[in-house]
CHARMM-style PDB file with segment names, atoms N, HN, CA, C and O in Angstrom:
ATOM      1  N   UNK     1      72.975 -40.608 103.596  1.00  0.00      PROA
ATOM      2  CA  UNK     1      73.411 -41.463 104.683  1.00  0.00      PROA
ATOM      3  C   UNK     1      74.758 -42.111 104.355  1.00  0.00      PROA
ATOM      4  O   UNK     1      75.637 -42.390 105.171  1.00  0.00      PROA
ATOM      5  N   UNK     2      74.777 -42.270 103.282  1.00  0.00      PROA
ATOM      6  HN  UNK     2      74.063 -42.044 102.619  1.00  0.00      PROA
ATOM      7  CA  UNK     2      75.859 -43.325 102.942  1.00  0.00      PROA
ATOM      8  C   UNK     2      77.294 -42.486 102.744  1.00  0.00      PROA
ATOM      9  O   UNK     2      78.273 -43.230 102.710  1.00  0.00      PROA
ATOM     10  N   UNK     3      77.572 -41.083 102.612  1.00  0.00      PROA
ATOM     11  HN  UNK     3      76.776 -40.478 102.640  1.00  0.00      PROA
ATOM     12  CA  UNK     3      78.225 -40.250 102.588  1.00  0.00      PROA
ATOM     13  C   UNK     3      78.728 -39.876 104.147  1.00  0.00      PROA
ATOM     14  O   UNK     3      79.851 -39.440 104.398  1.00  0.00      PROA
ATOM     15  N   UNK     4      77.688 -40.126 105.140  1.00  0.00      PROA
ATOM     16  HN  UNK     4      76.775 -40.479 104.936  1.00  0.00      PROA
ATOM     17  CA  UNK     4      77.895 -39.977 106.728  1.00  0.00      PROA
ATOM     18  C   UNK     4      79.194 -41.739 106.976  1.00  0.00      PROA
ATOM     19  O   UNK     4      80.264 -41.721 107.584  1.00  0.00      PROA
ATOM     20  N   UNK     5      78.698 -42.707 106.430  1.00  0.00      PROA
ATOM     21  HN  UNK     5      77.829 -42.721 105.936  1.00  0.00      PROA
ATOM     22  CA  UNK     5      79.413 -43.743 106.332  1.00  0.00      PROA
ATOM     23  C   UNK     5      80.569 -43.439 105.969  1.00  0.00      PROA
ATOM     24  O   UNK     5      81.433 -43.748 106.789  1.00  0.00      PROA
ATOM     25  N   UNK     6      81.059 -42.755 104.685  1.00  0.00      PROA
ATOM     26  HN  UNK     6      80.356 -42.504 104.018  1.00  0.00      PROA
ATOM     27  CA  UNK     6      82.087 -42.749 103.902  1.00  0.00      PROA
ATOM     28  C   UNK     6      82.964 -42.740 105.027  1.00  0.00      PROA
ATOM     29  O   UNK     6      83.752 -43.584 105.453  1.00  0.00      PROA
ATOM     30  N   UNK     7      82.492 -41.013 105.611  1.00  0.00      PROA
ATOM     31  HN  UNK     7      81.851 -40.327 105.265  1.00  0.00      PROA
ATOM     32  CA  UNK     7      83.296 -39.778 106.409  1.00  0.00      PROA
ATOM     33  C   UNK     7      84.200 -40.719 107.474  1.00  0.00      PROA
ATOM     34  O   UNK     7      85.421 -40.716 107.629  1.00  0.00      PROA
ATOM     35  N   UNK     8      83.074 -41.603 108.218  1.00  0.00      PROA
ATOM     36  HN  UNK     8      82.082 -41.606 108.093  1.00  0.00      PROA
ATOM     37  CA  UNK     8      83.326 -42.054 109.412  1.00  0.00      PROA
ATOM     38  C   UNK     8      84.389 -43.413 108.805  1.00  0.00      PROA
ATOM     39  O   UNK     8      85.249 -43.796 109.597  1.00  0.00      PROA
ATOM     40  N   UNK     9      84.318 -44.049 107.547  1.00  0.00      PROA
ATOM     41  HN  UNK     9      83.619 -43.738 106.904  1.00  0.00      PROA
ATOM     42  CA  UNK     9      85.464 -45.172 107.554  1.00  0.00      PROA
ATOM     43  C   UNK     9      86.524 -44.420 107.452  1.00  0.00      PROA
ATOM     44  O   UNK     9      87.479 -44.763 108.147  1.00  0.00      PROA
ATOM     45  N   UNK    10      86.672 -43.276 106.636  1.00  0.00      PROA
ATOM     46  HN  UNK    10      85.896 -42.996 106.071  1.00  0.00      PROA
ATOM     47  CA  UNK    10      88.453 -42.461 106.261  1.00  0.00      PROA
ATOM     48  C   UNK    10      88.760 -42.215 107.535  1.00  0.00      PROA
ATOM     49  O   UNK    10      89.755 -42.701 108.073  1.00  0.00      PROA
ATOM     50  N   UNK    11      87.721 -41.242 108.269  1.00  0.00      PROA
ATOM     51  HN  UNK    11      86.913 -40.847 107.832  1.00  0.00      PROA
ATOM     52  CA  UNK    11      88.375 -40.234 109.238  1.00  0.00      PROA
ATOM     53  C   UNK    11      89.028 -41.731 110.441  1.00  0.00      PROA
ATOM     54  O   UNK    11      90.235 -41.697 110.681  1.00  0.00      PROA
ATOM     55  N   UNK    12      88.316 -42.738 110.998  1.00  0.00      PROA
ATOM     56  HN  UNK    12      87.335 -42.766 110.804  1.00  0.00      PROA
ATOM     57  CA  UNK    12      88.479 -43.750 111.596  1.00  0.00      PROA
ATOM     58  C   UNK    12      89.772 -45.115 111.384  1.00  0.00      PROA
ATOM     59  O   UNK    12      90.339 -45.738 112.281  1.00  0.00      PROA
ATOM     60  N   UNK    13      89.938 -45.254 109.883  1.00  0.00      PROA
ATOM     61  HN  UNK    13      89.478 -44.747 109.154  1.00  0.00      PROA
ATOM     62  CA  UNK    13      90.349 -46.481 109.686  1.00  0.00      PROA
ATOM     63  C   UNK    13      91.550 -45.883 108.380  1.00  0.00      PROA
ATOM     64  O   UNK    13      92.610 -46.487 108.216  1.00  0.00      PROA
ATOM     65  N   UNK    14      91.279 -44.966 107.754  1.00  0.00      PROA
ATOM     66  HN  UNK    14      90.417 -44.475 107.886  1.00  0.00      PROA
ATOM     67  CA  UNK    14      92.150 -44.380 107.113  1.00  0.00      PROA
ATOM     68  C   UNK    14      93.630 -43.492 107.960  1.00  0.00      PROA
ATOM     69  O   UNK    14      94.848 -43.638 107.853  1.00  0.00      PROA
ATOM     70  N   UNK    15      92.863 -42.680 108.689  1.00  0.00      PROA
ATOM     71  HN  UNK    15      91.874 -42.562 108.776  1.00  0.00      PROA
ATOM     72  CA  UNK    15      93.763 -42.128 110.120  1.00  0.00      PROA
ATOM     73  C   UNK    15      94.727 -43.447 110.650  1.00  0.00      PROA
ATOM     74  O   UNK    15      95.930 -43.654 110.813  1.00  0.00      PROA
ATOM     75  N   UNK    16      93.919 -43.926 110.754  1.00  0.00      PROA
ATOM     76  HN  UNK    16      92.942 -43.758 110.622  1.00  0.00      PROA
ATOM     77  CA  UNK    16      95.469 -45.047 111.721  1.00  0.00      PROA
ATOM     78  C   UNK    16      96.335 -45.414 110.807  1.00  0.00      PROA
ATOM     79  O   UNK    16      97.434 -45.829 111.175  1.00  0.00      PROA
ATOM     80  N   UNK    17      96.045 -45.342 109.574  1.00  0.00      PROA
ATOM     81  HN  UNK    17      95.152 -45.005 109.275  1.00  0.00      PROA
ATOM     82  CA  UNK    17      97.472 -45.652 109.016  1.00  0.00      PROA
ATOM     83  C   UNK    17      98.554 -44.573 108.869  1.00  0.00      PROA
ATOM     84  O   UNK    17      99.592 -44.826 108.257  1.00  0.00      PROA
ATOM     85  N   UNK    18      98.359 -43.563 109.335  1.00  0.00      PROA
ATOM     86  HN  UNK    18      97.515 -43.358 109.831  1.00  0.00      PROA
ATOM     87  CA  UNK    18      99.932 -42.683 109.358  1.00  0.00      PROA
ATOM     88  C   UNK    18     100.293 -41.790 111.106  1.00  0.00      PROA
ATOM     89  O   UNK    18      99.486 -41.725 112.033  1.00  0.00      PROA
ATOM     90  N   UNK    19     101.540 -41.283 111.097  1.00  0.00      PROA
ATOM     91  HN  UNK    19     102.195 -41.335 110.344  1.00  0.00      PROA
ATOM     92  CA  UNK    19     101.446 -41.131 112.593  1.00  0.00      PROA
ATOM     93  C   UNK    19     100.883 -39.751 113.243  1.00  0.00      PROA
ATOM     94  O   UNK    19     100.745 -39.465 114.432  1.00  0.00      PROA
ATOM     95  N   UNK    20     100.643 -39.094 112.239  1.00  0.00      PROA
ATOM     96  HN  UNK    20     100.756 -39.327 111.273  1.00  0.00      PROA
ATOM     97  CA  UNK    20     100.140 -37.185 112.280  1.00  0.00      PROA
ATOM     98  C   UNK    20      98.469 -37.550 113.093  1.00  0.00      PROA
ATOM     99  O   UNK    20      97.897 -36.698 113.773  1.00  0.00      PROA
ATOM    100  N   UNK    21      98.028 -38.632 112.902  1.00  0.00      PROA
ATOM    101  HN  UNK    21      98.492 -39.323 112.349  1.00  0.00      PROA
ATOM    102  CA  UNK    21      96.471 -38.253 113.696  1.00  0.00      PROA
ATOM    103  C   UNK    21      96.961 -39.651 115.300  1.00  0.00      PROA
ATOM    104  O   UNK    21      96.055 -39.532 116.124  1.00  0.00      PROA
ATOM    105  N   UNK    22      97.690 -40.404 115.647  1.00  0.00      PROA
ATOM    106  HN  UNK    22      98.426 -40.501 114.977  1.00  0.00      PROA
ATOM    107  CA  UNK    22      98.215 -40.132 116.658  1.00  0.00      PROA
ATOM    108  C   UNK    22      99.700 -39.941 117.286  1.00  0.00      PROA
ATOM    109  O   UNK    22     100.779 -40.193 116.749  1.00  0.00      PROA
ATOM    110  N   UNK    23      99.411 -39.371 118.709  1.00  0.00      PROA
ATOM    111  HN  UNK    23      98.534 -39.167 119.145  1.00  0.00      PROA
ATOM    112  CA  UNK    23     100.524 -39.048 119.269  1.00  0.00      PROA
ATOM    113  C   UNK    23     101.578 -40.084 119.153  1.00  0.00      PROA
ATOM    114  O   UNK    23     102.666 -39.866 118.622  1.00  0.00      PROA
ATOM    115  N   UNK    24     101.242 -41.152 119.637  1.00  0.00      PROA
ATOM    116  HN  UNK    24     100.357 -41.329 120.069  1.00  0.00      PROA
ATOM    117  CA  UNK    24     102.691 -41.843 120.130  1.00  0.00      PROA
ATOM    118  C   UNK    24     103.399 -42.216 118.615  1.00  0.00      PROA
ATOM    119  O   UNK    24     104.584 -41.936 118.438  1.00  0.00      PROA
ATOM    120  N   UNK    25     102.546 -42.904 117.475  1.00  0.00      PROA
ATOM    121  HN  UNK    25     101.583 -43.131 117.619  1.00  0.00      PROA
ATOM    122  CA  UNK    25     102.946 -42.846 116.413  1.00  0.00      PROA
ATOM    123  C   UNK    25     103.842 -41.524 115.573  1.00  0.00      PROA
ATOM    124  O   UNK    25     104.611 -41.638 114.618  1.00  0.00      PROA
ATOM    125  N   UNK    26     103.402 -40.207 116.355  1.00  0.00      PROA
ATOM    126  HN  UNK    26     102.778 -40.114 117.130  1.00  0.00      PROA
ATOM    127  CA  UNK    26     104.230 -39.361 115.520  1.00  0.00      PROA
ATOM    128  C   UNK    26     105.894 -39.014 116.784  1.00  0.00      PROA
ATOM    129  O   UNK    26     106.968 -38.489 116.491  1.00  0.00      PROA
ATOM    130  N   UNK    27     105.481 -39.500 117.943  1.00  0.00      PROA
ATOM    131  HN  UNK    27     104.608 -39.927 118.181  1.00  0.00      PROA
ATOM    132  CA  UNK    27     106.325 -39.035 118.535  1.00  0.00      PROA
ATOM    133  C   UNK    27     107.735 -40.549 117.955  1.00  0.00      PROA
ATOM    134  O   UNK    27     108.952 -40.696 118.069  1.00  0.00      PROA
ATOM    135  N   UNK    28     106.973 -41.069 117.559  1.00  0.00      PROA
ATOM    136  HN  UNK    28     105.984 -40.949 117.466  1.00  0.00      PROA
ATOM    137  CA  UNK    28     108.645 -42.470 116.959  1.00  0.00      PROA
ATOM    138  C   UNK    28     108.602 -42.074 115.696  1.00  0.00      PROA
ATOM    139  O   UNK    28     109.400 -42.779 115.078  1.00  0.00      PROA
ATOM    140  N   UNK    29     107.919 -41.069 114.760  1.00  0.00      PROA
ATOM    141  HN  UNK    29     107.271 -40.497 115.262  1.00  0.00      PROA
ATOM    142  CA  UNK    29     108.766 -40.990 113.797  1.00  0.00      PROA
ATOM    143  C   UNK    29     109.430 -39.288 113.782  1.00  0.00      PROA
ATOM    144  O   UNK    29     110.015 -38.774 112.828  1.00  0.00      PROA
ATOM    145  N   UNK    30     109.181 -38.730 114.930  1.00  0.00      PROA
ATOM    146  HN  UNK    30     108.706 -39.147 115.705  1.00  0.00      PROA
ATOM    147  CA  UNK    30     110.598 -37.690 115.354  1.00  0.00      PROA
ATOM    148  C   UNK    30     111.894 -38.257 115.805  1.00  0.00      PROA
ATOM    149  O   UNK    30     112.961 -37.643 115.821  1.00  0.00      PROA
ATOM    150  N   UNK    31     111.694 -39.530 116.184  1.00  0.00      PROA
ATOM    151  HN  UNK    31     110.828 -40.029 116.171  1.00  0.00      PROA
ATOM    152  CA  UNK    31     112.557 -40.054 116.574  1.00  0.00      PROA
ATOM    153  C   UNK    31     113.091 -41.266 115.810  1.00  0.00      PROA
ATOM    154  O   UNK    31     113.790 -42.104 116.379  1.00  0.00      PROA
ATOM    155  N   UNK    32     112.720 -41.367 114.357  1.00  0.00      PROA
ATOM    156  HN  UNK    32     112.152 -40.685 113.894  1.00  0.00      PROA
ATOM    157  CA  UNK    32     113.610 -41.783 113.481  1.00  0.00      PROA
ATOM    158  C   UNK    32     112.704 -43.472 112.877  1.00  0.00      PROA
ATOM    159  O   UNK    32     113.157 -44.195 111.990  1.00  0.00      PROA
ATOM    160  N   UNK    33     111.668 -43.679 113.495  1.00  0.00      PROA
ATOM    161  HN  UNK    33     111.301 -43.092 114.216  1.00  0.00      PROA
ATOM    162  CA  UNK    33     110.856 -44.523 112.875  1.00  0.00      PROA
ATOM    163  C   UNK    33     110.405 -44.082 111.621  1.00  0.00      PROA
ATOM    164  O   UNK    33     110.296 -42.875 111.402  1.00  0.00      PROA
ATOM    165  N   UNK    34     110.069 -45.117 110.580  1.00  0.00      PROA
ATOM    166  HN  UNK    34     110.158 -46.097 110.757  1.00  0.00      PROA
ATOM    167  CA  UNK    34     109.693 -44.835 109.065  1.00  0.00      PROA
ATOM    168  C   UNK    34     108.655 -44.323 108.966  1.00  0.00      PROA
ATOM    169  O   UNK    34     107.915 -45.246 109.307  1.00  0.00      PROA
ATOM    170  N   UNK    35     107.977 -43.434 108.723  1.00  0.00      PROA
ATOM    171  HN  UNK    35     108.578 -42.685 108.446  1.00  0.00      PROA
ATOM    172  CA  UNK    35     106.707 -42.872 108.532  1.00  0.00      PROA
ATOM    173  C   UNK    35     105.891 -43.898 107.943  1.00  0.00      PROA
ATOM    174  O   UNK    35     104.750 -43.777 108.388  1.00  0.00      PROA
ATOM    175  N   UNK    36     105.975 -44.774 107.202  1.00  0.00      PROA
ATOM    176  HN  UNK    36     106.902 -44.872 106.841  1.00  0.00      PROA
ATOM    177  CA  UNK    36     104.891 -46.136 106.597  1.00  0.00      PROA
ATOM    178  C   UNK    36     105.374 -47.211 107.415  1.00  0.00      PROA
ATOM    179  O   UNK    36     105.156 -48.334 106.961  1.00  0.00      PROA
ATOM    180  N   UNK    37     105.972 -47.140 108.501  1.00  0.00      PROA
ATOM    181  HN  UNK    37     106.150 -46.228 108.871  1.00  0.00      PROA
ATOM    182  CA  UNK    37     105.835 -48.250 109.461  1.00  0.00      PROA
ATOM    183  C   UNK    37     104.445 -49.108 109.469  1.00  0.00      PROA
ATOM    184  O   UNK    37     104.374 -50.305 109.194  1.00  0.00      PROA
ATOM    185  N   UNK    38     103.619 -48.467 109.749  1.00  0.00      PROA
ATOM    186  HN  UNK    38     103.677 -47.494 109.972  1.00  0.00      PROA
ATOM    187  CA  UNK    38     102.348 -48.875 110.246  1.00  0.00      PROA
ATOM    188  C   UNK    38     101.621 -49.699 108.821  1.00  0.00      PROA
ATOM    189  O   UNK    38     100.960 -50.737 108.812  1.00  0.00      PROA
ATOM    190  N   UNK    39     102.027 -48.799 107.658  1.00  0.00      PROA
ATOM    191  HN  UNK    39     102.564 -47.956 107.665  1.00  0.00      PROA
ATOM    192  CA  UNK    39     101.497 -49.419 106.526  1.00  0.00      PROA
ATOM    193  C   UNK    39     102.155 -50.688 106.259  1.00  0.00      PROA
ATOM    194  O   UNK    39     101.576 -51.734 105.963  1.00  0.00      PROA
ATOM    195  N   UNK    40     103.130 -50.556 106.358  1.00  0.00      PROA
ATOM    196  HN  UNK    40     103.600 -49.706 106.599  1.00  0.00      PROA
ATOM    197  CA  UNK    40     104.170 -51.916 106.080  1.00  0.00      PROA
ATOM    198  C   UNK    40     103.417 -52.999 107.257  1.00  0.00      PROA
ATOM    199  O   UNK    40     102.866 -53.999 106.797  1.00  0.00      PROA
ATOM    200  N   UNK    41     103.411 -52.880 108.084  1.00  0.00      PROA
ATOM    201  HN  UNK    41     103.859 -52.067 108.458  1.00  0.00      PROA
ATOM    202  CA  UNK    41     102.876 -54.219 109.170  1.00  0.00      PROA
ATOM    203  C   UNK    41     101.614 -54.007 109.350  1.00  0.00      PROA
ATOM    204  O   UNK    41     101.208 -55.059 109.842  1.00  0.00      PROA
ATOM    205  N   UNK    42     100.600 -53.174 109.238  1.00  0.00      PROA
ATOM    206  HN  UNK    42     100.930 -52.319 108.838  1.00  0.00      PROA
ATOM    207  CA  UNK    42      98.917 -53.238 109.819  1.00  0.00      PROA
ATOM    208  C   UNK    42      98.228 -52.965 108.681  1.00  0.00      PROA
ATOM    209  O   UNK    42      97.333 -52.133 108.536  1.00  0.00      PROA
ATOM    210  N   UNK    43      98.824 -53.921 107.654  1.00  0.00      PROA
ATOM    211  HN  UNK    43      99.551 -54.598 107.771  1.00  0.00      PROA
ATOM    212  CA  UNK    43      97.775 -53.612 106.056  1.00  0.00      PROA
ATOM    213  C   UNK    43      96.532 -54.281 106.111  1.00  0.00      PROA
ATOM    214  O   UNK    43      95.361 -53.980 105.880  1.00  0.00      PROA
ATOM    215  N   UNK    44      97.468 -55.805 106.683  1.00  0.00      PROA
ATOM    216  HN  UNK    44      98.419 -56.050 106.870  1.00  0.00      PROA
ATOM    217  CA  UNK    44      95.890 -56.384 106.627  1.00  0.00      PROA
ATOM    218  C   UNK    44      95.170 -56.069 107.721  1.00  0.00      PROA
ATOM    219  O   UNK    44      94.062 -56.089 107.186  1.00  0.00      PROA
ATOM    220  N   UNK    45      94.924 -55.758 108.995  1.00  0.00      PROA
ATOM    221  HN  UNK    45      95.825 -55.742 109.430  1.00  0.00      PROA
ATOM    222  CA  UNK    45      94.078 -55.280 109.916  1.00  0.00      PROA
ATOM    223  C   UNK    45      93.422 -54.056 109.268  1.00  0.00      PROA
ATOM    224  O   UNK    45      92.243 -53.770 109.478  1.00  0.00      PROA
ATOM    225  N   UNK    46      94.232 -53.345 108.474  1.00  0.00      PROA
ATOM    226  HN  UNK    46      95.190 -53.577 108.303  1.00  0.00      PROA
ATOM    227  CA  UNK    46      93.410 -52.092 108.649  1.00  0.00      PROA
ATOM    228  C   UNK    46      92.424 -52.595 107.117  1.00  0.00      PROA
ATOM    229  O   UNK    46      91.424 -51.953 106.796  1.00  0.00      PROA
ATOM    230  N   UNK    47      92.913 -53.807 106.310  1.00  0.00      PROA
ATOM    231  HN  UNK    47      93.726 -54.327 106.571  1.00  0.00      PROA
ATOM    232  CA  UNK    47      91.897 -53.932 105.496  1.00  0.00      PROA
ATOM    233  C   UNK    47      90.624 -54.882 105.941  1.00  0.00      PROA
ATOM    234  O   UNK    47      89.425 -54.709 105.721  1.00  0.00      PROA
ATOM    235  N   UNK    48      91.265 -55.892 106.609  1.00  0.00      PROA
ATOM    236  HN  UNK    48      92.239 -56.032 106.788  1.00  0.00      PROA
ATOM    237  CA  UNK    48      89.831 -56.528 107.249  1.00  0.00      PROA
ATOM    238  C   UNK    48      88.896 -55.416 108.210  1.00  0.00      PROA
ATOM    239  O   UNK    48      87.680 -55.567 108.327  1.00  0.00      PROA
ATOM    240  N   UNK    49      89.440 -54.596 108.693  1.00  0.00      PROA
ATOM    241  HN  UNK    49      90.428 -54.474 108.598  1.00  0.00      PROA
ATOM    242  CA  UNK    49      88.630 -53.212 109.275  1.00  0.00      PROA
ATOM    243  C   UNK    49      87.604 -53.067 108.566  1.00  0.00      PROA
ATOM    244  O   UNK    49      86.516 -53.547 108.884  1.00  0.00      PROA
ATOM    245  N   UNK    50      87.772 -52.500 107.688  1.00  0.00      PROA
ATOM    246  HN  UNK    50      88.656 -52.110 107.430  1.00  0.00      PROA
ATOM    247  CA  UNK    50      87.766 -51.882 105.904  1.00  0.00      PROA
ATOM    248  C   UNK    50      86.345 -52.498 105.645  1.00  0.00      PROA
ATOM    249  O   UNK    50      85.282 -51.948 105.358  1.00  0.00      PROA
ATOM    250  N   UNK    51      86.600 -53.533 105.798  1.00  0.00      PROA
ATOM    251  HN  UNK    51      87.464 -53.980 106.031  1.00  0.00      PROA
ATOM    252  CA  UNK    51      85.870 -54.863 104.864  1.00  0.00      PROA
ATOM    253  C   UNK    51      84.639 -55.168 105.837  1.00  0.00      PROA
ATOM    254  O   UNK    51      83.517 -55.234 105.335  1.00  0.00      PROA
ATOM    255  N   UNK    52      84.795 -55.341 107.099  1.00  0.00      PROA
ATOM    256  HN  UNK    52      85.706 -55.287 107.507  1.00  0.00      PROA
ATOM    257  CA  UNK    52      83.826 -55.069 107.671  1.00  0.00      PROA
ATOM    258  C   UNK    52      82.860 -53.821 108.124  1.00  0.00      PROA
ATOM    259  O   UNK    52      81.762 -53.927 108.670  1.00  0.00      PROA
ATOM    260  N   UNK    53      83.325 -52.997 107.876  1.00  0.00      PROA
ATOM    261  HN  UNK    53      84.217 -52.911 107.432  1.00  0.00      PROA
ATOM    262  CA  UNK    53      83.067 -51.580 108.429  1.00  0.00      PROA
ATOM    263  C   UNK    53      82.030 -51.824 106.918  1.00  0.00      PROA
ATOM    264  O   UNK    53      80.802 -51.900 106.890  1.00  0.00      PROA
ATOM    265  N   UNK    54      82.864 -51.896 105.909  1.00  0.00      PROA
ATOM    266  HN  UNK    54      83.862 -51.834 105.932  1.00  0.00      PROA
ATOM    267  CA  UNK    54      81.969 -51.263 104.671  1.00  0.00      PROA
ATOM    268  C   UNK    54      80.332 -52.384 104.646  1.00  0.00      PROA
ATOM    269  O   UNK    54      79.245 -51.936 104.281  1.00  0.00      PROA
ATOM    270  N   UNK    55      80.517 -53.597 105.042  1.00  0.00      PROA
ATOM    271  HN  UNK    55      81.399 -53.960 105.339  1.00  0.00      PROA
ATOM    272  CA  UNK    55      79.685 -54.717 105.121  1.00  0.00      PROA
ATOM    273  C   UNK    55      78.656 -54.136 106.433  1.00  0.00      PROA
ATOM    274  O   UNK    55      77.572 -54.711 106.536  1.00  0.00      PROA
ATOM    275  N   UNK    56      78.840 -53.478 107.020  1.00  0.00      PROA
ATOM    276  HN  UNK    56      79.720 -53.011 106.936  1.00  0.00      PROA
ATOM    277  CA  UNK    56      78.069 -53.182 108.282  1.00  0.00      PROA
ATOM    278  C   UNK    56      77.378 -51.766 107.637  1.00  0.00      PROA
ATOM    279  O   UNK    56      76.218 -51.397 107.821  1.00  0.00      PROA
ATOM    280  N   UNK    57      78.347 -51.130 106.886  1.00  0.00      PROA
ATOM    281  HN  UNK    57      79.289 -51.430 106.737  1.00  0.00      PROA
ATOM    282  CA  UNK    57      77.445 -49.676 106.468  1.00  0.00      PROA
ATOM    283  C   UNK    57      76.349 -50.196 105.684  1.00  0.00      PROA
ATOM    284  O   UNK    57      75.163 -50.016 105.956  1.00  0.00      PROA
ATOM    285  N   UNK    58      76.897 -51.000 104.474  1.00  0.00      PROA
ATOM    286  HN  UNK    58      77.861 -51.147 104.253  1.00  0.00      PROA
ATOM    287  CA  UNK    58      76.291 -51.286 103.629  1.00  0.00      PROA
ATOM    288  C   UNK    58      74.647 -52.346 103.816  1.00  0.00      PROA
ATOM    289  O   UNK    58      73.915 -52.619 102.865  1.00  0.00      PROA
ATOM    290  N   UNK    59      74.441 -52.709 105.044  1.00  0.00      PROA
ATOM    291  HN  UNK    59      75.035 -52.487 105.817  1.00  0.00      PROA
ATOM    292  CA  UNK    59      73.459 -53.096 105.617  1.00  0.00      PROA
ATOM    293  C   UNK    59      72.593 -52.355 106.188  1.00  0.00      PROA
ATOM    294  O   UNK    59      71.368 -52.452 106.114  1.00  0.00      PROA
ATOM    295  N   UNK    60      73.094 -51.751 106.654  1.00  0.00      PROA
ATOM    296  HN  UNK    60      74.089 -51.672 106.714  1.00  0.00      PROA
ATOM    297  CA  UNK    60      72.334 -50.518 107.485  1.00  0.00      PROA
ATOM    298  C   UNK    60      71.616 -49.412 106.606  1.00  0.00      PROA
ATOM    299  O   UNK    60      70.471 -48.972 106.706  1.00  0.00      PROA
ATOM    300  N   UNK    61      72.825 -49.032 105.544  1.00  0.00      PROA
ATOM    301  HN  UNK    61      73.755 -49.389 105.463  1.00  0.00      PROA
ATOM    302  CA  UNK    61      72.193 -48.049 104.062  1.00  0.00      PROA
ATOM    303  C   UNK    61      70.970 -48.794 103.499  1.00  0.00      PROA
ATOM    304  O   UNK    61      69.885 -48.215 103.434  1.00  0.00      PROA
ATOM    305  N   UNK    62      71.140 -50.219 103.044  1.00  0.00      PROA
ATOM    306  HN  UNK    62      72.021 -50.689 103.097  1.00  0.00      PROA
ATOM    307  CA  UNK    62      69.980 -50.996 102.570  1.00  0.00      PROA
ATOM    308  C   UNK    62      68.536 -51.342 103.559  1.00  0.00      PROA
ATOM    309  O   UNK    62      67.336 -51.420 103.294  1.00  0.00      PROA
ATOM    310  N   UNK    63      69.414 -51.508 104.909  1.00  0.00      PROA
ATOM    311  HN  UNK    63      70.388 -51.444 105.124  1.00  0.00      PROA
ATOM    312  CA  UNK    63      67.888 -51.135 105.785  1.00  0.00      PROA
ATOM    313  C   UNK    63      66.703 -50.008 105.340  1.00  0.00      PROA
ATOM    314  O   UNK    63      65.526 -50.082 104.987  1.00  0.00      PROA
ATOM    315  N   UNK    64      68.050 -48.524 105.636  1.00  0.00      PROA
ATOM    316  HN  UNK    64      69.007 -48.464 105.922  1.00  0.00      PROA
ATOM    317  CA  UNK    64      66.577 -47.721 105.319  1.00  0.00      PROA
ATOM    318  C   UNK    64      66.303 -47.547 104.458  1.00  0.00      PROA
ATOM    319  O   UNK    64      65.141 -47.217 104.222  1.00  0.00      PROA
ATOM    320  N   UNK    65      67.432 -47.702 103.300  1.00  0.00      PROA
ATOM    321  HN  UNK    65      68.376 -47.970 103.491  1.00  0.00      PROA
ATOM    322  CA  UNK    65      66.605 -47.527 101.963  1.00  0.00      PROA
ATOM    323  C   UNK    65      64.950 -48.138 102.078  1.00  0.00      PROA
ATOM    324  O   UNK    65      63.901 -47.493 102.085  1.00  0.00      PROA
ATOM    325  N   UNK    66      65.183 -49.729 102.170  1.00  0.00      PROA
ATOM    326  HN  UNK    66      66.035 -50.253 102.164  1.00  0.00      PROA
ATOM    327  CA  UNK    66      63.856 -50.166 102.458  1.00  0.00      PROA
ATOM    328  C   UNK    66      62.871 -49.819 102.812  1.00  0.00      PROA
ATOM    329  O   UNK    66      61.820 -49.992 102.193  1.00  0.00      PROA
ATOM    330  N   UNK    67      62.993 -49.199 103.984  1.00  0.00      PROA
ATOM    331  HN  UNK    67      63.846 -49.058 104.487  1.00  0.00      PROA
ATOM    332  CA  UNK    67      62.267 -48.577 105.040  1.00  0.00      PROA
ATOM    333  C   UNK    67      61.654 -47.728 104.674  1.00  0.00      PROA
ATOM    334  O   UNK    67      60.513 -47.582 105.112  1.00  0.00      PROA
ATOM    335  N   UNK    68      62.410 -46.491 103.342  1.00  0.00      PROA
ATOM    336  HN  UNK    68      63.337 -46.610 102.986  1.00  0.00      PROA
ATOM    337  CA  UNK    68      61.980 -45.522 102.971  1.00  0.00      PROA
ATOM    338  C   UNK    68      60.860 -45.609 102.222  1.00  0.00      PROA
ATOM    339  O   UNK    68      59.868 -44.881 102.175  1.00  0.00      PROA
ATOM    340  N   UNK    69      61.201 -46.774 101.540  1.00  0.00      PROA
ATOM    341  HN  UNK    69      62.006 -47.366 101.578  1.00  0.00      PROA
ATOM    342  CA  UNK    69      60.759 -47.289  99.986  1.00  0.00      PROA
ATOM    343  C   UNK    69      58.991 -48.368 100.350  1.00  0.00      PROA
ATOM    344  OT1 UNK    69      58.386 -48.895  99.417  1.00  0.00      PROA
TER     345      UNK     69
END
């Protein structure tokens, strides 16, 4: 389960930080925006993301563990 978690924080919260997984982000750096734009100004959003996302998996993993157990 907790490997289904991993997948879903990278592919989700890892992705927004560069402009290749979206459009409008890659279409300003054909056009001369910095490719770590986004890293430079949305560090901390994408770490409080992060931080909650992992706090919400990590509840849910310990649910069923329980559950199992």
């Amino acid at each position: 389960m907790s490997l289904f978690f991993f997948i879903f924080l990278v592919a989700n919260i890892g992705g927004s930080l560069t402009p290749l997984g979206d459009p409008p982000l890659f279409l300003g750096y054909l056009k001369g925006v910095s490719f770590f734009w986004t890293t430079k100004y949305l560090i901390r959003e994408m770490l409080a993301s992060v931080a909650i996302l992992i706090v919400i998996f990590f509840i849910i993993d310990l649910w069923y563990y329980k559950r199992k157990t």
